[in-house]
BALOBA-1460 file (C-alpha; in Angstrom, 3 decimals):
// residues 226
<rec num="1" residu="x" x="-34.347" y="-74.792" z="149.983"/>
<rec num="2" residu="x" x="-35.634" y="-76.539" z="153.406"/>
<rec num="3" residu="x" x="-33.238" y="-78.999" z="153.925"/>
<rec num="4" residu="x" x="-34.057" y="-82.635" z="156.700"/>
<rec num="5" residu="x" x="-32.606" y="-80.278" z="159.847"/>
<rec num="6" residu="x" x="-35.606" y="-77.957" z="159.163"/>
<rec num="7" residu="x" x="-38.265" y="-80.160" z="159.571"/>
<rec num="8" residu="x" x="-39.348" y="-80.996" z="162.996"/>
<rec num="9" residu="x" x="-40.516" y="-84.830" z="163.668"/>
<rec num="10" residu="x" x="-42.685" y="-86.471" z="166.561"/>
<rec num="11" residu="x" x="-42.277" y="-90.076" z="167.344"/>
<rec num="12" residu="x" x="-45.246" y="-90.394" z="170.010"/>
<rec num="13" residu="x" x="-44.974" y="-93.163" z="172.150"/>
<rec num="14" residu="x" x="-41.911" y="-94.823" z="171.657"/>
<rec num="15" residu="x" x="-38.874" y="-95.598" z="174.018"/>
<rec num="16" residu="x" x="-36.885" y="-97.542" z="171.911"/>
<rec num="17" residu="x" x="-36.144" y="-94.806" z="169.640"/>
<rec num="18" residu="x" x="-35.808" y="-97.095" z="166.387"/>
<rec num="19" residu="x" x="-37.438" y="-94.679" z="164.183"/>
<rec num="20" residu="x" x="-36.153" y="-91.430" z="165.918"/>
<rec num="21" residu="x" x="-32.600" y="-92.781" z="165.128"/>
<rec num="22" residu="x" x="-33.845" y="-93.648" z="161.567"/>
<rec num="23" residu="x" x="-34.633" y="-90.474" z="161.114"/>
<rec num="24" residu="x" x="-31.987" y="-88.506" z="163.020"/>
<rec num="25" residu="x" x="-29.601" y="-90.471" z="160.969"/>
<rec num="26" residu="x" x="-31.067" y="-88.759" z="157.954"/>
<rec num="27" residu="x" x="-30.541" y="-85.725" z="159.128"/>
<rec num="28" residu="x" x="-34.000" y="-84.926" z="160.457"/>
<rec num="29" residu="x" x="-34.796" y="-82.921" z="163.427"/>
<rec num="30" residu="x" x="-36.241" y="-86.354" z="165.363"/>
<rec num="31" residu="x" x="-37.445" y="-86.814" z="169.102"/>
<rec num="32" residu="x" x="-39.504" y="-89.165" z="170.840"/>
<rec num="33" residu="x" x="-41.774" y="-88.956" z="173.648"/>
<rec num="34" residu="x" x="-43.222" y="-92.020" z="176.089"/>
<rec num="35" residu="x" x="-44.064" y="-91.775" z="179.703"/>
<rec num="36" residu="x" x="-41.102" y="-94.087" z="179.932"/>
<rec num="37" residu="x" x="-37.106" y="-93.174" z="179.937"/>
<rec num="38" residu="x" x="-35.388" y="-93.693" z="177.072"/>
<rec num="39" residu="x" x="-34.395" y="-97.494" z="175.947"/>
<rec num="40" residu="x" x="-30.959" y="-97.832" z="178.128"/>
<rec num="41" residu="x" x="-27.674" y="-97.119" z="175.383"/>
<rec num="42" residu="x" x="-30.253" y="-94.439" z="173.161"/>
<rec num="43" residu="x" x="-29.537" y="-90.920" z="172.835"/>
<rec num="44" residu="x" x="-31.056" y="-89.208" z="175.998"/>
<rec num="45" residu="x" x="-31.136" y="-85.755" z="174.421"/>
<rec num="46" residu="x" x="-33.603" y="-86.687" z="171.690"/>
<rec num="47" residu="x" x="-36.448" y="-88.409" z="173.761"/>
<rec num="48" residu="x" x="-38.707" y="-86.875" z="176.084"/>
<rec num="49" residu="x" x="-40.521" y="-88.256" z="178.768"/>
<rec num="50" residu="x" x="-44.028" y="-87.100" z="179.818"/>
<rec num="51" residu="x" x="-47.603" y="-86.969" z="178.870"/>
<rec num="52" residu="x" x="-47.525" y="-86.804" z="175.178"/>
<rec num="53" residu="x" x="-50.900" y="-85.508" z="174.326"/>
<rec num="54" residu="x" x="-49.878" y="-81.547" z="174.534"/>
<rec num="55" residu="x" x="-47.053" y="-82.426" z="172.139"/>
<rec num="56" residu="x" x="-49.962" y="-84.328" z="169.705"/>
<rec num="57" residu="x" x="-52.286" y="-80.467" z="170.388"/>
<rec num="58" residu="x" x="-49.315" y="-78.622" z="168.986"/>
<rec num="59" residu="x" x="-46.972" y="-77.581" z="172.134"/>
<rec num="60" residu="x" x="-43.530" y="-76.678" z="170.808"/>
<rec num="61" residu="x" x="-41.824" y="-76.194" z="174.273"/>
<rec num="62" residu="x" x="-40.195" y="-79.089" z="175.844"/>
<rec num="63" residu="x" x="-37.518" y="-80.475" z="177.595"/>
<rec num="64" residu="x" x="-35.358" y="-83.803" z="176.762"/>
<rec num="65" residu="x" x="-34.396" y="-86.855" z="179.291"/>
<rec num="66" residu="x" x="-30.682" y="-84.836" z="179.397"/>
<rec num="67" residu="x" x="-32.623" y="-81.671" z="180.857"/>
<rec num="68" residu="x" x="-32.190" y="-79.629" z="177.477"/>
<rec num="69" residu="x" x="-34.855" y="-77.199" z="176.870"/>
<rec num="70" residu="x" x="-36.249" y="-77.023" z="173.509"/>
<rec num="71" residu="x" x="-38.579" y="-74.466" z="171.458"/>
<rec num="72" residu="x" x="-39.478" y="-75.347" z="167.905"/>
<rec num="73" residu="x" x="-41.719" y="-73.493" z="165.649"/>
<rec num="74" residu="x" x="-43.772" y="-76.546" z="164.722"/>
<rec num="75" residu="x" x="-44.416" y="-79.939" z="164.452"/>
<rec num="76" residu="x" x="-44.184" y="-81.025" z="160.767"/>
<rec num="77" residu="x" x="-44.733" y="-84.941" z="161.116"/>
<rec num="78" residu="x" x="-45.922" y="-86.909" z="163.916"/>
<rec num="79" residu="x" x="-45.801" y="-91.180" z="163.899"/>
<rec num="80" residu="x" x="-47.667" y="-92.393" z="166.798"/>
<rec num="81" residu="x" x="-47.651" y="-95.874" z="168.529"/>
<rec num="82" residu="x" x="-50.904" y="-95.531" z="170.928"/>
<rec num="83" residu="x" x="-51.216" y="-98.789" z="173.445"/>
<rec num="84" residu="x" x="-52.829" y="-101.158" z="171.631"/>
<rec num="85" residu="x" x="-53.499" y="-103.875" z="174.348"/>
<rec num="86" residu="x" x="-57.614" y="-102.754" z="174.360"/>
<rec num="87" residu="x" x="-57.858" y="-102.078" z="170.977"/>
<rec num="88" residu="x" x="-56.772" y="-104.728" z="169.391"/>
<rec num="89" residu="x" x="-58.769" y="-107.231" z="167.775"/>
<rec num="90" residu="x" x="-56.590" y="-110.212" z="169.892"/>
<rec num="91" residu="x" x="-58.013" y="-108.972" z="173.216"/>
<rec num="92" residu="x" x="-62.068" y="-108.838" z="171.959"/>
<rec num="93" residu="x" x="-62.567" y="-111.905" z="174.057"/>
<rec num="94" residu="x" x="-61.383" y="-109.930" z="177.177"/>
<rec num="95" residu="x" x="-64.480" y="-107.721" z="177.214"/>
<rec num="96" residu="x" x="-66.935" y="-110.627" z="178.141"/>
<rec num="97" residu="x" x="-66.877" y="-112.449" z="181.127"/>
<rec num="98" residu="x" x="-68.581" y="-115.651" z="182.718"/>
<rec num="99" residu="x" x="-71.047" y="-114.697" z="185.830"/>
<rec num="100" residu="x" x="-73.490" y="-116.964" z="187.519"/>
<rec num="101" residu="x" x="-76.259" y="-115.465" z="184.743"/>
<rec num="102" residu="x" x="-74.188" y="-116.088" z="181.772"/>
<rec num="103" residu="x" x="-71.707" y="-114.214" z="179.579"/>
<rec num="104" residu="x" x="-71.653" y="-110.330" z="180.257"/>
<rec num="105" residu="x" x="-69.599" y="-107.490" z="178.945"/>
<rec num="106" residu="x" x="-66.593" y="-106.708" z="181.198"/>
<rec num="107" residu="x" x="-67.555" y="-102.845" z="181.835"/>
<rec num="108" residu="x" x="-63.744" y="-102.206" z="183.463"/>
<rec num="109" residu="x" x="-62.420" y="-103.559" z="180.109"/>
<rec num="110" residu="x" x="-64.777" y="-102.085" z="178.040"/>
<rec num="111" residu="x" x="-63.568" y="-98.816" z="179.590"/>
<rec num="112" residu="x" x="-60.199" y="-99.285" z="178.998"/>
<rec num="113" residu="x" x="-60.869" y="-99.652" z="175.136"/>
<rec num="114" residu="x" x="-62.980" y="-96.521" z="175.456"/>
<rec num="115" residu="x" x="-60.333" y="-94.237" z="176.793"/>
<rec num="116" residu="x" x="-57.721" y="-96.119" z="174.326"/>
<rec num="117" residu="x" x="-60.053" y="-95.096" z="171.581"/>
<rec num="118" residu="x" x="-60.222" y="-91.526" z="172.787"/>
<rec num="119" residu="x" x="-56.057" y="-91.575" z="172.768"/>
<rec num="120" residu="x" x="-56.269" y="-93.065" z="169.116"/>
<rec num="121" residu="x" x="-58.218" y="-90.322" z="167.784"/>
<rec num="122" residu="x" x="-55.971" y="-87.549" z="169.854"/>
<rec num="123" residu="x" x="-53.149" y="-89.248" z="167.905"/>
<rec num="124" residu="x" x="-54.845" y="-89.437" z="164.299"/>
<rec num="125" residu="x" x="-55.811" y="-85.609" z="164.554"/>
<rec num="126" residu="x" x="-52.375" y="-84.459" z="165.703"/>
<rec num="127" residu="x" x="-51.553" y="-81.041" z="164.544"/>
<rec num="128" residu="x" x="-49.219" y="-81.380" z="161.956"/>
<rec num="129" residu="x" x="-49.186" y="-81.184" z="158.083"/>
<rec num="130" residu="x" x="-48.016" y="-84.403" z="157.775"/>
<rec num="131" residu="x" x="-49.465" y="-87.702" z="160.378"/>
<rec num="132" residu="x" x="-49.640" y="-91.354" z="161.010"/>
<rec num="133" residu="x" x="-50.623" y="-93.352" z="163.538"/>
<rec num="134" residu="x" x="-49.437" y="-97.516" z="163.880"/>
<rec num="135" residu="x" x="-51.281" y="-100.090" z="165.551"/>
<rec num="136" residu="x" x="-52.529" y="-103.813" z="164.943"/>
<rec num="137" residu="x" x="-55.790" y="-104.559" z="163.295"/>
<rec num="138" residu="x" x="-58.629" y="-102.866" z="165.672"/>
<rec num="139" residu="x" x="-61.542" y="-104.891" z="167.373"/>
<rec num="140" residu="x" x="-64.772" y="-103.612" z="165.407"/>
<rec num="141" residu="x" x="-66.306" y="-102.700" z="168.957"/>
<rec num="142" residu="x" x="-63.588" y="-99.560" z="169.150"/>
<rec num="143" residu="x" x="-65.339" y="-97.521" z="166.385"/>
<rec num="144" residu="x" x="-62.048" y="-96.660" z="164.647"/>
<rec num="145" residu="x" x="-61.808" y="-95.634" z="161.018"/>
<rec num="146" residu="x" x="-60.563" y="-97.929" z="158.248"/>
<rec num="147" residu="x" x="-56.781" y="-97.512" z="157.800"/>
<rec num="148" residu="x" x="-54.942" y="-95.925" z="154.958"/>
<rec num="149" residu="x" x="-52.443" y="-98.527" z="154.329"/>
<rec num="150" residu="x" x="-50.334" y="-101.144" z="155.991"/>
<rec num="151" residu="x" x="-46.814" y="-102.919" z="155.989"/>
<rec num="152" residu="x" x="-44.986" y="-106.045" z="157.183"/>
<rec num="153" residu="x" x="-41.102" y="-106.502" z="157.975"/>
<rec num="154" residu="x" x="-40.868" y="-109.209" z="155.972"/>
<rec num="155" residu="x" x="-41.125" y="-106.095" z="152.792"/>
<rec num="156" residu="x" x="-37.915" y="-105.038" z="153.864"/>
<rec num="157" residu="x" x="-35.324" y="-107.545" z="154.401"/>
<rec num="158" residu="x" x="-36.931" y="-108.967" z="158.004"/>
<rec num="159" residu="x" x="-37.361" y="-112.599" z="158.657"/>
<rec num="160" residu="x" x="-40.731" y="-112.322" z="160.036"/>
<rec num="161" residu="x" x="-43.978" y="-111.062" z="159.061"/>
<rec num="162" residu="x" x="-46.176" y="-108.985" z="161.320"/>
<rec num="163" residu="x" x="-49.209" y="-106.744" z="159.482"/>
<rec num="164" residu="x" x="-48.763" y="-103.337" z="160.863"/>
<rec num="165" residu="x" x="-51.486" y="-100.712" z="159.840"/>
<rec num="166" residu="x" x="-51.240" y="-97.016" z="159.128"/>
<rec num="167" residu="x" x="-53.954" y="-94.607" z="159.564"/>
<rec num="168" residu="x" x="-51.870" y="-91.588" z="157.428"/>
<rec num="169" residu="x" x="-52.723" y="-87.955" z="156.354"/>
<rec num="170" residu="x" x="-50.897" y="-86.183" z="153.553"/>
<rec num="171" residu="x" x="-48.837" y="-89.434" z="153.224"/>
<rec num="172" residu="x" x="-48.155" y="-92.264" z="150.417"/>
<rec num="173" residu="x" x="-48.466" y="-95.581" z="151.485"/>
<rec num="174" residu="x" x="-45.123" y="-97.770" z="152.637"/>
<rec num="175" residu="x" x="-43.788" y="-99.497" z="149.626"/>
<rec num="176" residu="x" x="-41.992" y="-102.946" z="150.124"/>
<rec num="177" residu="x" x="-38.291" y="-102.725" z="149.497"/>
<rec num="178" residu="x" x="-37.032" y="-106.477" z="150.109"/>
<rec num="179" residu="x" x="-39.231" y="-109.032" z="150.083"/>
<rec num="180" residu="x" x="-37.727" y="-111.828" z="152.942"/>
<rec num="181" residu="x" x="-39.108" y="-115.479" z="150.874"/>
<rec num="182" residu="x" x="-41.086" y="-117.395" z="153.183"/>
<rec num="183" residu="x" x="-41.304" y="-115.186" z="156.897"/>
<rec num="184" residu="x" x="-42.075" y="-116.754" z="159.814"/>
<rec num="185" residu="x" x="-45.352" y="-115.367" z="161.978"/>
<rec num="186" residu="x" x="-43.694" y="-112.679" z="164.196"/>
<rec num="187" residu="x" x="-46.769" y="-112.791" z="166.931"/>
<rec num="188" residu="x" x="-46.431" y="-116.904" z="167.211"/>
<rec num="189" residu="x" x="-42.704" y="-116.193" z="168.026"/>
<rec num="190" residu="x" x="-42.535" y="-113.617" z="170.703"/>
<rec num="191" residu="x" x="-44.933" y="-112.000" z="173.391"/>
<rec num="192" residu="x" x="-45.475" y="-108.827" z="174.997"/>
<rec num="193" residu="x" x="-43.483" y="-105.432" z="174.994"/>
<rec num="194" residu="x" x="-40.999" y="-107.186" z="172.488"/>
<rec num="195" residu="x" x="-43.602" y="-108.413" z="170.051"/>
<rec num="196" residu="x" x="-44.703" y="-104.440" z="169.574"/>
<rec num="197" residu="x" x="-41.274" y="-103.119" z="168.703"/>
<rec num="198" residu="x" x="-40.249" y="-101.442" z="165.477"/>
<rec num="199" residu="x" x="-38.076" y="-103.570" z="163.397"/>
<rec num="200" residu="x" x="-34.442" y="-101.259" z="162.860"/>
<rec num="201" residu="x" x="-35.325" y="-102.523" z="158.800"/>
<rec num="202" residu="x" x="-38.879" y="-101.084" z="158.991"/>
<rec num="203" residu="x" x="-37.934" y="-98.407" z="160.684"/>
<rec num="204" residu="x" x="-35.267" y="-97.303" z="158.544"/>
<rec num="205" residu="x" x="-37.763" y="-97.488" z="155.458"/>
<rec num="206" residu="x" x="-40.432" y="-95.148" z="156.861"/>
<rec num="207" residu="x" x="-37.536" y="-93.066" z="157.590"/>
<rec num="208" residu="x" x="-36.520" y="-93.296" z="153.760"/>
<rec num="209" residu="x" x="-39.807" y="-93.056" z="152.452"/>
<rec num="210" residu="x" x="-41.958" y="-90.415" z="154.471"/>
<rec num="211" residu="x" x="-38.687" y="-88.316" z="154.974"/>
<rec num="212" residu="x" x="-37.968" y="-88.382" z="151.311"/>
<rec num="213" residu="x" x="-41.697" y="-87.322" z="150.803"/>
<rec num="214" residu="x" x="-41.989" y="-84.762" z="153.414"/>
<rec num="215" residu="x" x="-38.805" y="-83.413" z="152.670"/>
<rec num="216" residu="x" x="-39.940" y="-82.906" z="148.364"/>
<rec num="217" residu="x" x="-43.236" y="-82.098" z="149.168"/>
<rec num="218" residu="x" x="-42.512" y="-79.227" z="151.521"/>
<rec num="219" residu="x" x="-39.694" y="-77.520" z="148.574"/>
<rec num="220" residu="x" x="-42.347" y="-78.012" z="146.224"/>
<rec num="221" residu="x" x="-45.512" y="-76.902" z="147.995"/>
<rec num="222" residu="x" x="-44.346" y="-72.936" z="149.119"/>
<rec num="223" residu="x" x="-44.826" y="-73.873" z="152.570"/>
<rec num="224" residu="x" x="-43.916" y="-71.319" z="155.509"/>
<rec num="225" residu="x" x="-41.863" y="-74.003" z="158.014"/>
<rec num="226" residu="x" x="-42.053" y="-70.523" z="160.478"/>
């Protein structure tokens, strides 16, 4: 019977460790990875910092913020946050620009969303059985596939609404829990770094509801976890 300790979880891209917690607090074997320390007063030993892209091509050796080695057989599920700040469909009037002979495309910028693009697609084919990949809605210009699904805070108890989409393999898509009456615009309130966190509520549902799915699906699929 493969119990939550057995199954191996990437949170790519994130610092603030809301949804490693979530699931750590399940029981799941949970670490994140940014190129940025730990948020200060989170657990060190489950957060990693470096490149993550070797993690997202299937490295299993590794070594936490508290200088811990680690070897794991596998990745099972990885939840990626890629940078959204030149994909998203807010910053499409960033790649023109005014010159003396009119409106032009900004090439830096439209660089920048090339190369964020590339990331995206690093993150959607991670290699594990089960991944997902979070970000805002996508300016058309990036080329990125239609997402599988998407959920707001508000679904789960949070006074704000913010539509987050998931681009998912082997997953169901995030069912609302509690519905908050009447939530406030989330973007309208706040800017920046904060406006992209993880709510603790959200993340504690996708802990509840792609653990719980994982976890069944792997003790009813015969599944080698080796």
């Amino acid at each position: 019977m493969i119990q939550p300790q057995d199954i191996n979880i990437l949170i790519a891209c994130e610092e603030s460790q809301a949804e490693t917690i979530a699931f750590r607090d399940l029981g799941f074997n949970a670490f994140s990875c940014d190129i940025q320390p730990a948020r200060r007063g989170t657990p060190k030993e489950w957060h990693i910092i470096q490149d993550v892209t070797p993690l997202l091509l299937g490295e299993t050796r590794f070594t936490t913020e508290d200088g811990t080695q680690h070897v794991i057989s596998k990745w099972h599920f990885i939840l990626s946050h890629p940078p959204c700040t030149y994909l998203s469909k807010v910053g499409s009037p960033n790649l023109v620009q005014r010159t003396p002979d009119g409106m032009v495309i900004n090439q830096q910028r439209l660089k920048q969303m090339q190369d964020a693009a590339v990331f995206f697609r690093i993150c959607l084919n991670a290699n594990a059985d089960y991944v997902a990949v979070e970000n805002p809605i996508p300016m058309k210009r990036a080329g990125l596939p239609r997402p599988s699904c998407f959920a707001c805070p508000s679904w789960f108890g949070v006074k704000y609404t913010k539509k987050t989409l998931y681009w998912t393999r082997n997953l169901p898509p995030l069912m609302a829990e509690i519905d908050y009456p009447n939530p406030k615009c989330f973007a309208t309130a706040s800017r920046g770094k904060y406006r992209s966190r993880t709510f603790p509520q959200l993340a504690r549902a996708i802990a509840r509801q792609w653990g719980s799915y994982i976890l069944d699906d792997l003790n009813r699929i015969p599944l080698n976890l080796q």
